[in-house]
C-alpha positions in Angstrom: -45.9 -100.0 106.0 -46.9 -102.0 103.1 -43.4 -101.8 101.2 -41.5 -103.0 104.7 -39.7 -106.3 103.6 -36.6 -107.1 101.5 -37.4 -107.5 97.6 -34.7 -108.9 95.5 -35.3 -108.3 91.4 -37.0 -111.2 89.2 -37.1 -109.5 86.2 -36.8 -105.7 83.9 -38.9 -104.3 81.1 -37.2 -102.2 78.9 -34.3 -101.4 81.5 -31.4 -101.4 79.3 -33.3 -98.8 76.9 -33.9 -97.0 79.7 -30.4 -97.2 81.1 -29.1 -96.1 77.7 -31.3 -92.7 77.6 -29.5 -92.3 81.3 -26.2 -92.4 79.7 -24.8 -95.4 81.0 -22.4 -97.4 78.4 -22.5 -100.6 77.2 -20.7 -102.4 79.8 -22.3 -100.8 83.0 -25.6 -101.7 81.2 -24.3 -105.6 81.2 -23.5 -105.6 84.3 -26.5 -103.8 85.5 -28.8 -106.3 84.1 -27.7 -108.9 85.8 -26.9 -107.2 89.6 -29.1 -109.1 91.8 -30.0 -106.4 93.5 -31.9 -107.0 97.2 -33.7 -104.1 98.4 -34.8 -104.1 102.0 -37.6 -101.3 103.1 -38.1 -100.0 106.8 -41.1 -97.7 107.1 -41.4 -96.0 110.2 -44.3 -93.2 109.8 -42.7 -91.0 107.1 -39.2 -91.9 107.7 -38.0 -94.4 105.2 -34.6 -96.5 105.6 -34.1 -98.7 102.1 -30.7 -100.9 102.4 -29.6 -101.7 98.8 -27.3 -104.5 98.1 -26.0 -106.1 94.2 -23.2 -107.6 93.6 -21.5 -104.4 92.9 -22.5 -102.3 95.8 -24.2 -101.9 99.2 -25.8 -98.4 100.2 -28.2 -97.0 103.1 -30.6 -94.6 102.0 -32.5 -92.3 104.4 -35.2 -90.2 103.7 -38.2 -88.7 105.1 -41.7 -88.3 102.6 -41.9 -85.4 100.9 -38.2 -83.8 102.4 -35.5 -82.8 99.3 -32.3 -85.1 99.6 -29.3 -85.8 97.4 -28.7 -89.4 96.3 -26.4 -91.0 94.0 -27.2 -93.7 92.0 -25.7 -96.8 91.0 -23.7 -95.6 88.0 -22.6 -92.4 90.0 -25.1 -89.6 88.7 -26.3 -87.8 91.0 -29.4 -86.7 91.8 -31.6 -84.5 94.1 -35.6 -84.8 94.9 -38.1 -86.1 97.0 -40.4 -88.8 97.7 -43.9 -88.9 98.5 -46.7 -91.2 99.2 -49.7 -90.9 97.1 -52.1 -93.7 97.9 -50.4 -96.9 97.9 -47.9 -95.2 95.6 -44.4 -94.1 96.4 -43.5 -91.6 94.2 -39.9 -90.6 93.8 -39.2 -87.5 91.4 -35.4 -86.6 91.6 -33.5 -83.8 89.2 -30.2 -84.7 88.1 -27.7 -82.5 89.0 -25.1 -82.6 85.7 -28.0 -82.0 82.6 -31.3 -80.5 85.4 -33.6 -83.6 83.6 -36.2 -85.0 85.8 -36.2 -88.8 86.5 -38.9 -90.6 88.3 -39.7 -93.2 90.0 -42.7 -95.1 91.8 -43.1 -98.5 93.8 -46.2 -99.8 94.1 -46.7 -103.2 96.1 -49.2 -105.7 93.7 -49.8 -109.0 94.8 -46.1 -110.3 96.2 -44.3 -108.3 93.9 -42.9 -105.1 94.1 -43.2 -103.1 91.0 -40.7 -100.0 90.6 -41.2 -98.0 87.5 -38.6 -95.6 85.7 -39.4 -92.7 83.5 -36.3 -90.9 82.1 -36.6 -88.5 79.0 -39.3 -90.0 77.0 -37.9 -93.9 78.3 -40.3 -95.9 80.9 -39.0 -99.0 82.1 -39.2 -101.2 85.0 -38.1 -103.1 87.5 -40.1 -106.2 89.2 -39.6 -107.2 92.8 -39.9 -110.5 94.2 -40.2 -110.9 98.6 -37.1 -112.5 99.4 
């Protein structure tokens, strides 16, 4: 239940590279950057309820460790995969549904931050978490 909490983002590495190699143009990028995106985390066993709120949308996601779901994210692609917990690891690896390229994901909890990394065709970036 480490990851329980709501974490909103302090700061990206690389994110608008990464972004870019996603597809997203310009001005989604811009806007992305500067979301403020809040993520609040319920662990309950395996079942996982993650409320995401920026300034452009607000979305419950459900899931259940290591059981396939769809999800669409924030620009609109959509996606399909699972996550799983290796360790103190959450590992999220998700295909996307227009090209069949794998994007993943993990969140790992250091200190007070929460650290969620990206790698998307040969692009890593990330995403770093502060408790709110």
């Amino acid at each position: 239940m480490t990851f329980n909490g709501t974490w909103k983002v302090d700061r990206n590495e690389n994110y608008d590279k990464f972004m870019e190699q996603m597809g997203i143009n310009v001005m989604k990028r811009k806007l992305a950057e500067h979301d403020n995106l809040k993520i609040t985390i319920q662990q309950t066993g395996d079942k996982f309820l993650v409320k995401e709120s920026s300034t452009f949308r607000t979305k419950d996601i459900e899931f259940t460790l290591g059981v396939q779901f769809d999800y669409a994210l924030a620009d609109g692609t959509e996606v399909s995969g699972t996550w799983v917990l290796e360790g103190d690891v959450l590992k999220g690896k998700f295909t996307r549904k227009d090209n069949g390229k794998e994007l993943i994901t993990t969140r790992t909890i250091v200190g007070d931050e929460l650290i969620q990394n990206y790698s998307y065709d040969g692009v890593d970036a990330k995403r770093i978490f502060k408790r709110a």
